[in-house]
C-alpha positions in Angstrom: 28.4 33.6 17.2 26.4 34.0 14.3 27.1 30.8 13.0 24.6 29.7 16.3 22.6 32.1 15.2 21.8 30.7 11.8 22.0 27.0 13.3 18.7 28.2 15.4 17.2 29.9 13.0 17.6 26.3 10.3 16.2 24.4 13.1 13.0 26.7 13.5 12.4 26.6 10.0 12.3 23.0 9.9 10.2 22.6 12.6 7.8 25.2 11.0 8.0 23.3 8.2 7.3 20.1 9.6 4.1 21.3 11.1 3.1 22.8 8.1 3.4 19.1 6.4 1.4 17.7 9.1 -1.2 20.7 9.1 -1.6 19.8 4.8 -2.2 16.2 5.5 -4.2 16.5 7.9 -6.6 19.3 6.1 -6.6 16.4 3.3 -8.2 14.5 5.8 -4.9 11.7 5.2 -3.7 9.9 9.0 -0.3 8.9 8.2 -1.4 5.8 10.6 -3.6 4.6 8.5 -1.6 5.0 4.9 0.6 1.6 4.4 3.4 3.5 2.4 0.9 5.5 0.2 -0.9 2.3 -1.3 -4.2 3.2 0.5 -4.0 7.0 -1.3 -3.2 5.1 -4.4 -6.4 2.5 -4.1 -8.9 4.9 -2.9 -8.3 7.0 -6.1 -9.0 3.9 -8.4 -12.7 3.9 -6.4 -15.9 5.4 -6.2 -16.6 7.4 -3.5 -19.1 4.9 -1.4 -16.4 2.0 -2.6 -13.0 4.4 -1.0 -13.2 3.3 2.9 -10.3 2.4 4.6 -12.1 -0.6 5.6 -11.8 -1.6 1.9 -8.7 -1.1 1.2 -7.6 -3.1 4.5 -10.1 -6.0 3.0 -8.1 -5.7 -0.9 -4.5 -5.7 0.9 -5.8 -9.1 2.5 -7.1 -10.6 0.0 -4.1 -9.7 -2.0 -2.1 -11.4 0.5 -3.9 -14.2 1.1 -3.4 -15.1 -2.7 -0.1 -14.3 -2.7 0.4 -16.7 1.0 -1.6 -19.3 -1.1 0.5 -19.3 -4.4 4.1 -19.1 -3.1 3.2 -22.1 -0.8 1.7 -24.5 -3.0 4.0 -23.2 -6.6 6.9 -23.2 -4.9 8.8 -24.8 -8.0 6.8 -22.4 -11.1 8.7 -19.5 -12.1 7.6 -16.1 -10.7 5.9 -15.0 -13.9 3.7 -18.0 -13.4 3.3 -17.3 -9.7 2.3 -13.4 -10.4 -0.9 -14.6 -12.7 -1.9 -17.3 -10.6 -2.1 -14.7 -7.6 -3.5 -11.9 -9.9 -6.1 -14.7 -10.8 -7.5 -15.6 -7.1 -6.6 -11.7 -5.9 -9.4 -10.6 -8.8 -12.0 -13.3 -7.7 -11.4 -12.5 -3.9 -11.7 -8.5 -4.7 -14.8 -9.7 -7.3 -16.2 -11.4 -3.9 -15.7 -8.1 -2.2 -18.6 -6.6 -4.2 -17.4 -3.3 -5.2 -19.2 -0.6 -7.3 -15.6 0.2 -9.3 -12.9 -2.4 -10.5 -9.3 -2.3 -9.3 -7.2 -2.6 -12.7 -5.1 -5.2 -13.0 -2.1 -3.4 -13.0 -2.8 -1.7 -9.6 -3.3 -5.5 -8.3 0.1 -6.5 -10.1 1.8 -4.0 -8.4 0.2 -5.3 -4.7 1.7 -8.9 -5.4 4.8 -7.6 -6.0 4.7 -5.6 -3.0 3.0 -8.7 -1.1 5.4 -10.7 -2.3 8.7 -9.1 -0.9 7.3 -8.5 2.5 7.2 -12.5 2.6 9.6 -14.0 5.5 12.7 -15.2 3.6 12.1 -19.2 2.9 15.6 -20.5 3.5 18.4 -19.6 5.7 20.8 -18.5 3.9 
């Protein structure tokens, strides 16, 4: 009997706590919706504020992966090294394009190739 006791009593607490999550991010003014795995948290702080819109970071994650679609199709053969600066190459230019007040830095542009990169369909079958 008390053992159901303390079984309730775990399963309010986590459903307390829960709520309490939800009520912090949401005071933050964070949607989980619109967070892809915490990179838009990470890319708004690199920006100023009239540059930190979700609309921009959906327009960087693009053209990230746009440059990232581009390279891996037409260096299929280069080693990845290679393939990484090619794609940090066009990425900057498309983002310079963009015409934002504040750079991204390079590393935080590195890290969305990587990231573009293994979210790529598998090429063969094995």
């Amino acid at each position: 009997m008390p053992s159901i006791i303390l079984q309730y009593v775990l399963i309010v607490f986590l459903v307390v706590g829960i709520g309490y999550l939800l009520y912090l991010l949401k005071d933050k003014g964070i949607t989980i919706k619109d967070d892809y795995f915490g990179i838009t948290l990470y890319i708004l702080n690199t920006l100023t504020e009239q540059d930190a819109t979700p609309e921009n970071v959906k327009k960087i994650l693009r053209a990230v992966s746009k440059a990232v679609n581009y390279v891996e199709s037409n260096y299929k053969d280069e080693p990845n090294n290679i393939k990484e600066i090619k794609a940090l190459e066009m990425a900057k230019e498309m983002i310079n394009a963009l015409n934002l007040s504040s750079p991204i830095p390079d590393e935080s542009i590195i890290y969305l190739i990587r990231i573009s990169a293994a979210l790529l369909p598998p090429k063969n079958k094995e």
